[in-house]
C-alpha positions as CSV (number, residue, x, y, z in Angstrom):
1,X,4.9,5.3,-16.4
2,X,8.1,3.7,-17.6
3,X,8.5,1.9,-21.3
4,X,10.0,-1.0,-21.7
5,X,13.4,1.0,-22.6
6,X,12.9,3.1,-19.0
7,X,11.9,6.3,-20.5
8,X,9.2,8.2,-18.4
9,X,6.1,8.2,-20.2
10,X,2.6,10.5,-19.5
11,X,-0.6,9.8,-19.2
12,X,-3.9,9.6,-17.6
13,X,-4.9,6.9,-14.7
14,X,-8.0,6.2,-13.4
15,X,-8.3,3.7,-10.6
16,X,-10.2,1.9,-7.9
17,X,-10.9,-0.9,-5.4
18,X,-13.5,-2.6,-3.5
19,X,-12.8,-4.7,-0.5
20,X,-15.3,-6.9,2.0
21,X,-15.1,-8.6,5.0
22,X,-17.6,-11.7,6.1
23,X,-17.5,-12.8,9.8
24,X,-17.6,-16.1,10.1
25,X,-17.3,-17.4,13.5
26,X,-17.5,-14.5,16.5
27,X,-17.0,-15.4,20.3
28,X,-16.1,-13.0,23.6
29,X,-12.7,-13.3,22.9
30,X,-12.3,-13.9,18.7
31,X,-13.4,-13.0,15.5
32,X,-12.9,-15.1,12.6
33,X,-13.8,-13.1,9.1
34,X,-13.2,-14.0,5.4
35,X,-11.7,-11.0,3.6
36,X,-10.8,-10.0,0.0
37,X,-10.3,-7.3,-2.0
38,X,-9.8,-6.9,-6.0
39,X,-8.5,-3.1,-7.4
40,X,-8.2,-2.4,-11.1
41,X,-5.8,0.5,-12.8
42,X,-6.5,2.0,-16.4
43,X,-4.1,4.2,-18.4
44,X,-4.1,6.3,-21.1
45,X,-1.0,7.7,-22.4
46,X,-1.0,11.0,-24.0
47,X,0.0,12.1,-27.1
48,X,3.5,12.4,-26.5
49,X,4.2,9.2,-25.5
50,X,2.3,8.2,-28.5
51,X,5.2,10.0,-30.1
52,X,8.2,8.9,-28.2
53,X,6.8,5.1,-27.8
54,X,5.0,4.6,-30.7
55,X,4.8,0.8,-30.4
56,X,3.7,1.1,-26.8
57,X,0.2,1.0,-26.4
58,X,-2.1,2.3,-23.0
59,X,-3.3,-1.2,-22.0
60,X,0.2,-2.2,-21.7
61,X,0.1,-0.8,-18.8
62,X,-3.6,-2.0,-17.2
63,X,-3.3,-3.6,-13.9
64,X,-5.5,-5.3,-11.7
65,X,-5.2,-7.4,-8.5
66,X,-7.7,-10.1,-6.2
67,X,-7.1,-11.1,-2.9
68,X,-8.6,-13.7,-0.6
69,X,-7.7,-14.7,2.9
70,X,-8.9,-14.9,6.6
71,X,-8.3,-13.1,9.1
72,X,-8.2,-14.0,12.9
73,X,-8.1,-12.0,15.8
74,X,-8.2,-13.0,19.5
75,X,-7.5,-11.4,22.7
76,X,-5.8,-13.7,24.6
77,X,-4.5,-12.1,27.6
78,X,-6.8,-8.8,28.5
79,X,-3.8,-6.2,28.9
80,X,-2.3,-6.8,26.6
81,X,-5.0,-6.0,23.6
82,X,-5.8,-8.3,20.1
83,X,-3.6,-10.1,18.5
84,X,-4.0,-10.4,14.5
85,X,-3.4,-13.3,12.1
86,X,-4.2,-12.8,8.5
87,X,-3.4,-15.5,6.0
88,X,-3.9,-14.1,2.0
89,X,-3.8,-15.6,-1.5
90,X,-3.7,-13.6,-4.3
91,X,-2.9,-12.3,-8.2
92,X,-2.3,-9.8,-10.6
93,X,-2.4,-8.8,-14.0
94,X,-0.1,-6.5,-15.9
95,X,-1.2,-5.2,-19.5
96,X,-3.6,-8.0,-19.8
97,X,-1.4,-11.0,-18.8
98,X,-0.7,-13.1,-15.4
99,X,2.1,-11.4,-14.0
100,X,2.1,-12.8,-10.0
101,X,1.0,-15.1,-7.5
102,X,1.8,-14.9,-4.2
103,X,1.0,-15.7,-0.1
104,X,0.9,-14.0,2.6
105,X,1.0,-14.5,6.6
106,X,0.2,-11.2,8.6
107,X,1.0,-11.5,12.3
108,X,-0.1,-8.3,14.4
109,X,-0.2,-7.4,18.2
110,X,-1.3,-4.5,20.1
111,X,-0.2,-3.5,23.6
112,X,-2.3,-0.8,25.4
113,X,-0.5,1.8,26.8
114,X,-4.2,3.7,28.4
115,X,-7.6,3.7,27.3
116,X,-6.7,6.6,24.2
117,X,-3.2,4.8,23.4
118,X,-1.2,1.9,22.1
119,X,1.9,0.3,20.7
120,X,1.5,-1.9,17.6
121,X,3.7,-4.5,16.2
122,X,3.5,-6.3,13.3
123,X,5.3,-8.8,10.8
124,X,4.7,-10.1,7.3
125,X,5.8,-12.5,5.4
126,X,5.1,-13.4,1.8
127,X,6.6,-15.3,-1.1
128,X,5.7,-14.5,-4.5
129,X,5.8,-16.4,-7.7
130,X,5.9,-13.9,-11.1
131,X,4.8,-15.7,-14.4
132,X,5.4,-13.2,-16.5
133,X,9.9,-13.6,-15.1
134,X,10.4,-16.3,-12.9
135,X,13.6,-14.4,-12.0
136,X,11.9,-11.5,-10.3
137,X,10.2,-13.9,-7.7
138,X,10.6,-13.5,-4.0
139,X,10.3,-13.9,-0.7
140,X,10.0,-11.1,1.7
141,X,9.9,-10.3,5.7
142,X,8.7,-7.2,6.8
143,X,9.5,-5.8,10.7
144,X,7.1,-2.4,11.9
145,X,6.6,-1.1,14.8
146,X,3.7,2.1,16.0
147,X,2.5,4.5,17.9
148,X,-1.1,5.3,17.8
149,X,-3.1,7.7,20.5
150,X,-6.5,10.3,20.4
151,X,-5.9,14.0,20.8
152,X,-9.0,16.3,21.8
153,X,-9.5,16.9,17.8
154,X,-8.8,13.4,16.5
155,X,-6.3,10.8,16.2
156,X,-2.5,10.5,15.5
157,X,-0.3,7.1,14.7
158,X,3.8,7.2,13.7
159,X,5.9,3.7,12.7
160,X,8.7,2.2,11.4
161,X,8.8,-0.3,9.3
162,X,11.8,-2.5,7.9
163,X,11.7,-5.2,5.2
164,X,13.7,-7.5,3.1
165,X,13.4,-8.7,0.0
166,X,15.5,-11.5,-1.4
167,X,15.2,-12.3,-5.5
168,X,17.4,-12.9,-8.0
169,X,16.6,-10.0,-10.0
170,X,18.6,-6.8,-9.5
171,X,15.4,-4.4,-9.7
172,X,13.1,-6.4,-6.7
173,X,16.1,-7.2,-4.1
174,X,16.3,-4.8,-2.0
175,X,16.5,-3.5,1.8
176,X,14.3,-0.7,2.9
177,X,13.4,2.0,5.8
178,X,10.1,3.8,5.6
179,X,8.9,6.5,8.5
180,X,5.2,7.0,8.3
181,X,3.1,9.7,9.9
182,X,-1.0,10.7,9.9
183,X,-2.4,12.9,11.9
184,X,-6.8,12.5,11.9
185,X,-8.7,15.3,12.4
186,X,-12.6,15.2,13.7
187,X,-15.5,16.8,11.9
188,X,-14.2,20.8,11.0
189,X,-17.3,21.8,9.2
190,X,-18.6,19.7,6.8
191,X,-15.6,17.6,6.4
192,X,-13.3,15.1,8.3
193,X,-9.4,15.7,6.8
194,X,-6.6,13.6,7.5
195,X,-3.2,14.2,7.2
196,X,-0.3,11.5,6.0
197,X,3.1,11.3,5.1
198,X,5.9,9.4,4.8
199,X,9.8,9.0,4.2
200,X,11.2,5.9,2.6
201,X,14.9,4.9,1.8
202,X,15.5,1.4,-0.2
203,X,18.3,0.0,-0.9
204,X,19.0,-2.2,-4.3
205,X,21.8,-3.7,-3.4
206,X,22.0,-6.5,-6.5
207,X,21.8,-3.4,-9.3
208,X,24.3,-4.5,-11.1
209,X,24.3,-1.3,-13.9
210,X,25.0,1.1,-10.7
211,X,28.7,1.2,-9.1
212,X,27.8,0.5,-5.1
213,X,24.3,-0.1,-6.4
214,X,21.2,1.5,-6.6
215,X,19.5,3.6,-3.8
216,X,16.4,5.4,-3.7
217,X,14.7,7.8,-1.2
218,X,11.0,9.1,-1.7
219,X,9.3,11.6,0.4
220,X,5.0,11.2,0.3
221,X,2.5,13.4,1.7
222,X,-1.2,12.9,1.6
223,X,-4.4,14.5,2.1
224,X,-8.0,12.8,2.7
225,X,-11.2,14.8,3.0
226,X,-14.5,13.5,3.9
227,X,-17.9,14.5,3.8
228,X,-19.6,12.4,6.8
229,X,-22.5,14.5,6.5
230,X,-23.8,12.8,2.9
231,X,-24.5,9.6,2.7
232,X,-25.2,7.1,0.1
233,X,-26.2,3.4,0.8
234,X,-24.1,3.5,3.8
235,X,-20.6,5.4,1.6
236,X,-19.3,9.1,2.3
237,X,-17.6,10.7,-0.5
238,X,-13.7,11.0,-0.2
239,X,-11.4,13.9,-1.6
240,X,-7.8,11.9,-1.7
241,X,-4.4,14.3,-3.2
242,X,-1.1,12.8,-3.4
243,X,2.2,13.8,-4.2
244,X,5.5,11.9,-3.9
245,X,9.1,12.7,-5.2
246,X,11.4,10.2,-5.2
247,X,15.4,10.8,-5.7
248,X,17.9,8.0,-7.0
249,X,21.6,7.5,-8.3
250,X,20.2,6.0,-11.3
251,X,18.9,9.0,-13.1
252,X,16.5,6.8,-15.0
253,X,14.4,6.6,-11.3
254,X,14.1,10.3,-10.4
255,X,10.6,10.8,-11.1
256,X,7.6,13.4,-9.5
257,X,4.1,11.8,-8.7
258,X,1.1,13.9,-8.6
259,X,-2.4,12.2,-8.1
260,X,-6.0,13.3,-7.2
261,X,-9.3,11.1,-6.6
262,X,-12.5,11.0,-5.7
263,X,-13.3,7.5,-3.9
264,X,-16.8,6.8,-1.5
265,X,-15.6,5.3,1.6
266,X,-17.9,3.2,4.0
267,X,-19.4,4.5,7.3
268,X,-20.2,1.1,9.3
């Protein structure tokens, strides 16, 4: 975690999420559902950054988030495969107060390549409104492109995805490239793993503190392991470890993320 004055800070965070879907209309060739999700963060700071920020307090840093939308999906023409439109509304809180609002249209199609493969393309646009800065609001379009087939073991998927983001603040403009890769394993043993990971360059290009600006590149890799075997209510138990290093020009930025969670993740 950062301070206010952009020193690193440690701590503990505990997390989580719950998200739900309602169909609400279902024909040969659509599905209409109602979809949402809300996720909460909780930090404490250790004692050291009791020490270096002693006006700071952990629930300065609390977040949590709802979403609400609806989600469409049709399949117009039958090579071609679904095509996806999501409308969302949603909100956060940062450290107790409103920090954003914002919408969002999703627009996604798949093309089949065989019956074990496709291509996927996607946009997004969204347009945010913070309340906590009015200068850090918005607007963004996003561009990705996939790959996603089945192996004899399991699954793979690789994209690109490109996005924009126009603001008047310094910190949320930006331009950025992010390479993502998972690889899905079936049932070794007791447990389902899955492999991710993912390369991401942005681009700040209105950082005014930075000659030439600021520009970060962060390198993720992931690791999800699930018993399918228990079963509780319908939800598997989920082993999820995380670590992501990110470089920048602006010293300030450099940072190492380590993270480990257990989560229950449904079966239907």
């Amino acid at each position: 975690m950062l301070d206010p004055s952009g020193q690193q800070l440690g701590g503990f965070e505990v997390s989580g999420g719950l998200s739900f879907s309602y169909r609400l209309d279902q024909g040969q060739r659509h599905r209409r559902d109602l979809v949402g999700e809300l996720s909460a963060r909780k930090i404490w700071l250790d004692s050291e950054a009791a020490t270096l920020a002693p006006g700071v307090r952990s629930s300065d840093f609390d977040y949590a988030a709802a979403i609400v939308g609806v989600r469409e999906r049709r399949l117009i023409w039958d090579d071609l495969g679904p095509t996806d439109i999501t409308g969302l509304f949603g909100q956060s809180w940062y450290g107790g107060d409103a920090l954003a609002r914002w919408g969002e249209l999703r627009l996604g199609q798949s093309v089949r390549r065989n019956d074990t493969s496709a291509f996927n393309f996607g946009t997004v646009l969204r347009s945010e409104k913070r309340l906590d800065d009015d200068i850090n609001s918005s607007h963004a379009l996003s561009l990705s492109a996939g790959y996603a087939g089945r192996l004899e073991n399991g699954g793979f998927s690789v994209s690109a995805t490109f996005k924009n983001v126009w603001s008047d603040s310094g910190t949320v403009d930006l331009f950025s490239t992010t390479l993502s890769a998972r690889r899905a394993f079936d049932t070794i043993g007791s447990v389902r793993p899955t492999l991710h990971g993912s390369v991401e360059q942005r681009i700040y290009h209105k950082f005014a503190t930075a000659p030439g600006g600021r520009e970060d590149v962060s390198a993720s890799i992931g690791l999800d392991v699930t018993w399918p075997g228990i079963s509780y209510y319908g939800f598997s138990p989920q082993l999820e470890l995380r670590a992501r290093r990110t470089f920048s020009n602006v010293d300030i930025y450099d940072r190492n993320e380590y993270s480990a969670g257990l989560t229950a993740v449904s079966r239907f």
